[in-house]
VEXRO-919574 format. One record per residue (C-alpha): residue number from 1; residue in three letters; x, y, z. Coordinates in nm, 2 decimals, decimal comma. Last residue first. Layout:
BEGIN
+-----+-----+--------+--------+--------+
|   i |  aa |      X |      Y |      Z |
+-----+-----+--------+--------+--------+
| NUM | ala |      X |      Y |      Z |
...
+-----+-----+--------+--------+--------+
% end
This chain:
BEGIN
+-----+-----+--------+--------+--------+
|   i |  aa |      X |      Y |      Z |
+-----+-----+--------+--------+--------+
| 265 | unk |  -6,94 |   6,94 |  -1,68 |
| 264 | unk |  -7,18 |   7,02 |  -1,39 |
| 263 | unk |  -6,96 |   7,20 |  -1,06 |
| 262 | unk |  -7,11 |   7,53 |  -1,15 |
| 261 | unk |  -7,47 |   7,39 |  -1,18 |
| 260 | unk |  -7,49 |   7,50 |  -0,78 |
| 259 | unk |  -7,37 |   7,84 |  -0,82 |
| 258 | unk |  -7,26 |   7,97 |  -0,50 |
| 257 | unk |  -6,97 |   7,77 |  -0,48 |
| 256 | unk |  -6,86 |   7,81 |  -0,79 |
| 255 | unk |  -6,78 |   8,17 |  -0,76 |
| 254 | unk |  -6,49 |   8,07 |  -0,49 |
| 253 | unk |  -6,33 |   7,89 |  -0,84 |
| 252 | unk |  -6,36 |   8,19 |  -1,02 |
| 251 | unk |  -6,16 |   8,42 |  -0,75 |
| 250 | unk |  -5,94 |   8,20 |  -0,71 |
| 249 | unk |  -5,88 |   8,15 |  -1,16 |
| 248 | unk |  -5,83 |   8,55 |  -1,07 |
| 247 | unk |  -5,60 |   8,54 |  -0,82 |
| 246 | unk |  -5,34 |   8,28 |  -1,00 |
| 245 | unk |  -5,40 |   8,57 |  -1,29 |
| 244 | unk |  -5,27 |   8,87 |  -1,09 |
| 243 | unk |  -4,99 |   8,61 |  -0,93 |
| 242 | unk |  -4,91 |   8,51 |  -1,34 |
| 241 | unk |  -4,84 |   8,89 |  -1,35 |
| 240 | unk |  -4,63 |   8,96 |  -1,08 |
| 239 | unk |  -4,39 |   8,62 |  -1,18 |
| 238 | unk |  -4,37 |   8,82 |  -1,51 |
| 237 | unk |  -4,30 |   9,17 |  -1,38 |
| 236 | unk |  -4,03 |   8,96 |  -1,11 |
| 235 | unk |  -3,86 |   8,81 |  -1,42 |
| 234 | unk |  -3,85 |   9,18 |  -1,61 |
| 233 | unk |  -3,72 |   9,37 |  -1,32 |
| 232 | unk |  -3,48 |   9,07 |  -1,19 |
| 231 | unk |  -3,22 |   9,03 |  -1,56 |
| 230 | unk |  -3,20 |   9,36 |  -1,60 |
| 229 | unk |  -3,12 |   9,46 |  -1,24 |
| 228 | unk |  -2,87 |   9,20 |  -1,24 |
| 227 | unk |  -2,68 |   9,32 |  -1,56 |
| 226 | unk |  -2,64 |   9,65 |  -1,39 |
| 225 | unk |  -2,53 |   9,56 |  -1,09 |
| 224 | unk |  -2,29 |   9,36 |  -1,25 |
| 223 | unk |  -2,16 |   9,67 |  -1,50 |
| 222 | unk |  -2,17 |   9,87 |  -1,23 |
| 221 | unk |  -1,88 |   9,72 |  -1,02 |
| 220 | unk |  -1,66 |   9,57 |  -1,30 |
| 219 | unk |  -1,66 |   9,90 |  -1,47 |
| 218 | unk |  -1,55 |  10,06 |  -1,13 |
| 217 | unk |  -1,25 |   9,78 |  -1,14 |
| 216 | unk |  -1,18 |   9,86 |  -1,46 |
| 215 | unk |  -1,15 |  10,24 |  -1,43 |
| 214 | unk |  -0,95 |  10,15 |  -1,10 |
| 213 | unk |  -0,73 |  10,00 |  -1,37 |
| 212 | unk |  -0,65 |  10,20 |  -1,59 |
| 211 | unk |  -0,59 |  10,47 |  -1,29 |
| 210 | unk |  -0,30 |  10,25 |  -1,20 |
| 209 | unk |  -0,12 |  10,24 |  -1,49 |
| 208 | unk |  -0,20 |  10,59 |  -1,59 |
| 207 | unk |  -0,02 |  10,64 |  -1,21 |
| 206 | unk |   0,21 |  10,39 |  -1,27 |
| 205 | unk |   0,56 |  10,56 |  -1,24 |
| 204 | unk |   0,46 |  10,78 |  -0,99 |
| 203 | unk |   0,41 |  10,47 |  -0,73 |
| 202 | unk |   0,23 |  10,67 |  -0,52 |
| 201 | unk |  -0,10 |  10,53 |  -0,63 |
| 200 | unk |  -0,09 |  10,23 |  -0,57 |
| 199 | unk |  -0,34 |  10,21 |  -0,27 |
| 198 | unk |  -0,62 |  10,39 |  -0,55 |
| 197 | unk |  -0,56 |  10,03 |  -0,72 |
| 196 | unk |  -0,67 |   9,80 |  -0,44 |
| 195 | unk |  -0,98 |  10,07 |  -0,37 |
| 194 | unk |  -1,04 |  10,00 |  -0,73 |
| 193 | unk |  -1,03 |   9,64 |  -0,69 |
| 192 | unk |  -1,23 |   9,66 |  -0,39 |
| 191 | unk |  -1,51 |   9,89 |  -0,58 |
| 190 | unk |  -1,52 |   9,59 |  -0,82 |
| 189 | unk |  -1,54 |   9,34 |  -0,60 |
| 188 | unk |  -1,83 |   9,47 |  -0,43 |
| 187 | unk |  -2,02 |   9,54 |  -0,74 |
| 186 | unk |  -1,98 |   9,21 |  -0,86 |
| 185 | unk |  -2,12 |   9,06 |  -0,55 |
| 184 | unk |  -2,36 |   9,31 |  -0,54 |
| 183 | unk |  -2,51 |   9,19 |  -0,91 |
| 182 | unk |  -2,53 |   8,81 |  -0,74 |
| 181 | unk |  -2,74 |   8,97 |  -0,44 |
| 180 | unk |  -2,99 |   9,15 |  -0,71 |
| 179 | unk |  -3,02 |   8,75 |  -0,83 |
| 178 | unk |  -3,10 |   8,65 |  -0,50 |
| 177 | unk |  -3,39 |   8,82 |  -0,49 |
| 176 | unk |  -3,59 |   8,56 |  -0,67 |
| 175 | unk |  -3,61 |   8,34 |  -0,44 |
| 174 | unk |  -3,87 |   8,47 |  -0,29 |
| 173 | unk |  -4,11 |   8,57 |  -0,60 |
| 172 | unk |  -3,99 |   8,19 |  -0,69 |
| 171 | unk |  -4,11 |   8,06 |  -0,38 |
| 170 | unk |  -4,41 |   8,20 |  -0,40 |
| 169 | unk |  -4,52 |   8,11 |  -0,78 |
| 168 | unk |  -4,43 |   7,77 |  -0,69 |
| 167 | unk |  -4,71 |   7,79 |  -0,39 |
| 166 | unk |  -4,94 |   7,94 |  -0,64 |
| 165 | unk |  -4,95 |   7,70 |  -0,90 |
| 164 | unk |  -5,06 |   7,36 |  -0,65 |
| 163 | unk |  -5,12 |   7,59 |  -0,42 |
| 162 | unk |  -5,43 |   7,65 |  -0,60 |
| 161 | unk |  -5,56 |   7,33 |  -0,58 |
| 160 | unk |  -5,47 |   7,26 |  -0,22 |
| 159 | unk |  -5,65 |   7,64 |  -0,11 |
| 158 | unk |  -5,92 |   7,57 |  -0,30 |
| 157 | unk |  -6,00 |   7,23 |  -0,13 |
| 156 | unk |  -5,99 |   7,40 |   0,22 |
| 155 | unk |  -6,22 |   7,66 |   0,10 |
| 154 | unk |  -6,45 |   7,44 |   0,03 |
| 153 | unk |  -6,42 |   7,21 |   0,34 |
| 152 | unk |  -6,48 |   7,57 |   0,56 |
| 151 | unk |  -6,76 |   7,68 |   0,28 |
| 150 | unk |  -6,94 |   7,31 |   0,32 |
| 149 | unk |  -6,98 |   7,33 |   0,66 |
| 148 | unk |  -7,11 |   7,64 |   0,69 |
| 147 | unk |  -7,40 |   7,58 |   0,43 |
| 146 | unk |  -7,48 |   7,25 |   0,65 |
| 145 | unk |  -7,43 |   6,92 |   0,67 |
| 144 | unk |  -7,15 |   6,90 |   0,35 |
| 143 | unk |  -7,14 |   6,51 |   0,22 |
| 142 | unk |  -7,38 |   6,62 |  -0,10 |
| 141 | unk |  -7,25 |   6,92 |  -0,18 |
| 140 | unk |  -6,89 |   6,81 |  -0,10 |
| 139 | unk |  -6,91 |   6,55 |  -0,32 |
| 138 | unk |  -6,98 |   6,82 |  -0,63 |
| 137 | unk |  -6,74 |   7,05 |  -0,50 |
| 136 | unk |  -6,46 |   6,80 |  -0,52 |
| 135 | unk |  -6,57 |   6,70 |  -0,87 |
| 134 | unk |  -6,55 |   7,04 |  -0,97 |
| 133 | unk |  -6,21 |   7,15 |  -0,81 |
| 132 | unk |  -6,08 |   6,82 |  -0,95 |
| 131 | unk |  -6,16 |   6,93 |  -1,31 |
| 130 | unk |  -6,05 |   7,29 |  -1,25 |
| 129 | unk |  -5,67 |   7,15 |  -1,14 |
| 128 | unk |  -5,70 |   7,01 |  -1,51 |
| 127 | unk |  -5,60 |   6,67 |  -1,71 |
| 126 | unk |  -5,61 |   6,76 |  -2,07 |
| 125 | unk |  -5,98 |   6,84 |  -2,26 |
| 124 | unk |  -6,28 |   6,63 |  -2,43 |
| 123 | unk |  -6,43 |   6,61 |  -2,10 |
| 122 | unk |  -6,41 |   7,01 |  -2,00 |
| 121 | unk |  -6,71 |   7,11 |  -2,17 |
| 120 | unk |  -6,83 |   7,45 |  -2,19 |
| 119 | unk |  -6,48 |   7,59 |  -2,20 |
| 118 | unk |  -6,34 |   7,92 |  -2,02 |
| 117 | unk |  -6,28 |   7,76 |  -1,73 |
| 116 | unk |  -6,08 |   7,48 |  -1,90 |
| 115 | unk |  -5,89 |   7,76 |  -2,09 |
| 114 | unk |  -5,81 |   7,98 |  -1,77 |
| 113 | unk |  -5,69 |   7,62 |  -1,63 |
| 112 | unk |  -5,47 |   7,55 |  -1,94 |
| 111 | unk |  -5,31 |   7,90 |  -1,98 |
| 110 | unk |  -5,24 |   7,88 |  -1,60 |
| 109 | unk |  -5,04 |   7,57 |  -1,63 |
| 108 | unk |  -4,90 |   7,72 |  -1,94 |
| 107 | unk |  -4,79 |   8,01 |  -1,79 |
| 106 | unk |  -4,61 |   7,81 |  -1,44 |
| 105 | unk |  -4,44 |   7,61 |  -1,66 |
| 104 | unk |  -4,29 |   7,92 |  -1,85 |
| 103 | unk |  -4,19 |   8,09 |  -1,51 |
| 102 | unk |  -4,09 |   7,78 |  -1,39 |
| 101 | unk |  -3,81 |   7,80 |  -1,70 |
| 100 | unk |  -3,76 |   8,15 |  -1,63 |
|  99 | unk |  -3,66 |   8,12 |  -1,28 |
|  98 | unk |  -3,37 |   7,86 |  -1,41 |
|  97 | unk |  -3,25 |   8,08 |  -1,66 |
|  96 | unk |  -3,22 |   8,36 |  -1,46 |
|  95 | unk |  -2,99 |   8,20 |  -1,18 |
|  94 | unk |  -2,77 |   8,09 |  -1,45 |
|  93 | unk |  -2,78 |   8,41 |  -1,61 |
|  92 | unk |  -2,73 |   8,57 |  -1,24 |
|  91 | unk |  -2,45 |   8,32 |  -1,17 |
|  90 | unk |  -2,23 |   8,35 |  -1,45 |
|  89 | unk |  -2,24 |   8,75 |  -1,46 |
|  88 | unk |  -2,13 |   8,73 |  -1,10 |
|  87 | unk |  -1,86 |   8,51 |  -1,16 |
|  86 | unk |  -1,69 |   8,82 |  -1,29 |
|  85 | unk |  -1,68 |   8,92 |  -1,00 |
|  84 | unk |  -1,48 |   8,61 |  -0,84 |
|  83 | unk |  -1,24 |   8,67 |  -1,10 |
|  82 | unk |  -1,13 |   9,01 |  -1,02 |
|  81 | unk |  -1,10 |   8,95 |  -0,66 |
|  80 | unk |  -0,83 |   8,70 |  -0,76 |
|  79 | unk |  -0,64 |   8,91 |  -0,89 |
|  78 | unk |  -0,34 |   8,84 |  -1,17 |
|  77 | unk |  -0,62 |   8,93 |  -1,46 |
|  76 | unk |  -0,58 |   8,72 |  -1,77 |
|  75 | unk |  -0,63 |   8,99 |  -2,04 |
|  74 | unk |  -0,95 |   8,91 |  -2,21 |
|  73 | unk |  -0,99 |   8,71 |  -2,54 |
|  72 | unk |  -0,90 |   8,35 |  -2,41 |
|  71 | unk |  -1,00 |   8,33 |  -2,07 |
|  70 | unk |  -1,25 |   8,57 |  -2,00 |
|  69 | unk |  -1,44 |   8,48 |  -2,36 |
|  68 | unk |  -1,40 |   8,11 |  -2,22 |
|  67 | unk |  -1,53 |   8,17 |  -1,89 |
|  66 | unk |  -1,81 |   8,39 |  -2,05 |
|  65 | unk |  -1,91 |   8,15 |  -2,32 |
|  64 | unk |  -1,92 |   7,86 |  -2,08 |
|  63 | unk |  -2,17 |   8,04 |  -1,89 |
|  62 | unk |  -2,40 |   8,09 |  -2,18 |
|  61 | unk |  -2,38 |   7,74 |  -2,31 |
|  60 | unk |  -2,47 |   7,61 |  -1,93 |
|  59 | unk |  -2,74 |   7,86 |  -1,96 |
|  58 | unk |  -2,85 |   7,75 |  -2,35 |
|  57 | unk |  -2,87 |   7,35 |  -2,22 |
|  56 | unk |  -3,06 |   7,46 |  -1,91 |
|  55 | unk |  -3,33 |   7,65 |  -2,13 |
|  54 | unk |  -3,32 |   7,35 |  -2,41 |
|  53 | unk |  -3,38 |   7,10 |  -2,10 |
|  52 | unk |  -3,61 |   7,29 |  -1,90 |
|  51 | unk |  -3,81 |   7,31 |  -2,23 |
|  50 | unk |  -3,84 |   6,93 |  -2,32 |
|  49 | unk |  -3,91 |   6,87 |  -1,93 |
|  48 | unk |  -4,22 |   7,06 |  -1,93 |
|  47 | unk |  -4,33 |   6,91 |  -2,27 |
|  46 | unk |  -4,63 |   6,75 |  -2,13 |
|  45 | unk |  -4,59 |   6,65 |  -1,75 |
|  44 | unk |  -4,93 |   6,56 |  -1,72 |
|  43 | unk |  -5,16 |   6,70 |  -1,42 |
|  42 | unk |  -5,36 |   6,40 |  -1,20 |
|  41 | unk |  -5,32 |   6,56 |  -0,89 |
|  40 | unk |  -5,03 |   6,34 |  -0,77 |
|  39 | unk |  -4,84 |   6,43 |  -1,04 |
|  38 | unk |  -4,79 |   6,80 |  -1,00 |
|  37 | unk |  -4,55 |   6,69 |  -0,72 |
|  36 | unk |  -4,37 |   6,44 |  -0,99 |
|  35 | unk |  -4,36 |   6,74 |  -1,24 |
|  34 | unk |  -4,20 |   6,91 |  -0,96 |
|  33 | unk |  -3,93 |   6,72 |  -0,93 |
|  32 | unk |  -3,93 |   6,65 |  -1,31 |
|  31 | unk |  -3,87 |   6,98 |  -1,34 |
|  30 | unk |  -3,56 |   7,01 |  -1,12 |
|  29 | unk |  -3,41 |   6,73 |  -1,27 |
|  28 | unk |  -3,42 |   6,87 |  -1,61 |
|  27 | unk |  -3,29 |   7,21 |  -1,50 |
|  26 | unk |  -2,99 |   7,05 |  -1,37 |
|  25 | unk |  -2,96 |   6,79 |  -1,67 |
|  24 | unk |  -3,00 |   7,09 |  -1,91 |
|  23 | unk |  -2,71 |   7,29 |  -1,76 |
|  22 | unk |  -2,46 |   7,00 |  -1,70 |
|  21 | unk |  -2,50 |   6,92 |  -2,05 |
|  20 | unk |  -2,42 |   7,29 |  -2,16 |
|  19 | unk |  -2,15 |   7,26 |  -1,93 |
|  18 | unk |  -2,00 |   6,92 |  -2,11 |
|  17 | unk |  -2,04 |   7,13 |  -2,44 |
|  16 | unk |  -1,90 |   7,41 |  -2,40 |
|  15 | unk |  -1,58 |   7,28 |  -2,22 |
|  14 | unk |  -1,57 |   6,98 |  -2,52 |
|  13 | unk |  -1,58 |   7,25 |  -2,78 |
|  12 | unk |  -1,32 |   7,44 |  -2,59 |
|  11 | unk |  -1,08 |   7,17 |  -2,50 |
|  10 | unk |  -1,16 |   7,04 |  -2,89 |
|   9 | unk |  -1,03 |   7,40 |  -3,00 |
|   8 | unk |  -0,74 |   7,42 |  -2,82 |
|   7 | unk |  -0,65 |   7,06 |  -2,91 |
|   6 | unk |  -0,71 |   7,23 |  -3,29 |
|   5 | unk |  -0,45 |   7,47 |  -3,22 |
|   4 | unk |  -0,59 |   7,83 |  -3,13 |
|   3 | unk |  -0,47 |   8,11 |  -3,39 |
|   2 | unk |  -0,33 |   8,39 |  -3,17 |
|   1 | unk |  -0,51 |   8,65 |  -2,95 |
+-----+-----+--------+--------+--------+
% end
């Protein structure tokens, strides 16, 4: 590749940069979305945004990387096919990105409550879903007619509280497997490139030509699935783990019930 020109060079900086933009206001807005669900039970926002941001910011860097890597030190391919898996490799660290960043708000919500439970005094703390689970068993103690009662209204609590972590723990385990999907779509192109390619194959004159570039197209197709399977093992271990520990702060909070000073703090 030649020297760029310095309008080259502004196109590209201003490329990088407008996606990188794009990338943290995305991730931004979907944070404060769910920092304005988290809201209504009395849970701060912290530096939740702060980190979507610098995590959307680095996947909207990322993807302008690989368009202008394609672009400028890759042959420019003449197929369309081609291009549309290589998108792949845009959307799964895209897709990535924006699992991790619940993944991390997710943590330190969990880090907080496991803290909280942990404490012998709560007053001096942050905001906590254990806080409300306390003072929620404490009314329903005395509103509660009977044992019975008071484990149906219990349990009812629990369940809102915990949703509050667990439900976004859900629909990221679901979501989740879209990112194998994204490393198909790669895959797929690839083996129709080299099914393209095999087609050409009487034309004697080509044939290194030719097998060049099924070689390519096969690349194309593990490489993705590759990639994708890299990027989902890890993510689903951690959303896998932060389930384990949803269950156990559960688990804890059902333990209350039976232990009238419990709800004291």
């Amino acid at each position: 590749m030649e020297h760029l020109a310095w309008f080259e060079i502004l196109i590209v900086v201003f490329f990088a940069s407008a996606c990188a933009m794009a990338g943290a206001l995305t991730l931004i807005q979907e944070m404060v979305s769910i920092c304005r669900e988290e809201l209504r039970y009395g849970l701060p926002a912290n530096h939740a945004r702060l980190t979507s941001g610098v995590l959307g910011g680095l996947a909207g860097f990322g993807v302008a990387a690989l368009g202008i890597y394609y672009y400028l030190y890759v042959a420019l391919s003449e197929s369309w096919i081609e291009w549309v898996g290589r998108t792949a490799y845009a959307l799964i660290l895209a897709a990535s990105i924006a699992h991790l960043s619940v993944i991390v708000h997710v943590w330190r919500r969990i880090r907080v409550e496991e803290e909280a439970l942990g404490s012998t005094s709560s007053a001096s703390g942050p905001p906590t879903l254990l806080a409300r689970r306390q003072a929620g068993l404490r009314d329903l103690r005395t509103e509660a007619d009977s044992f019975t009662d008071l484990k149906a209204r219990d349990d009812e609590l629990i369940t809102d509280l915990i949703g509050v972590i667990g439900e976004r723990l859900l629909s990221g385990h679901r979501a989740l497997s879209r990112i194998p999907f994204y490393g198909y779509l790669g895959t797929v192109c690839g083996i129709l490139l080299m099914a393209q390619e095999l087609a050409r194959l009487d034309e004697a004159t080509e044939t290194f030509k030719v097998l060049r570039d099924m070689a390519d197209g096969l690349t194309l197709a593990f490489k993705t699935t590759l990639i994708a399977l890299l990027a989902y093992l890890p993510l689903r271990k951690c959303i896998d783990i932060l389930m384990g520990r949803v269950g156990a702060l559960e688990r804890a909070w059902l333990a209350m019930r039976d232990d009238p000073g419990s709800e004291a703090g």
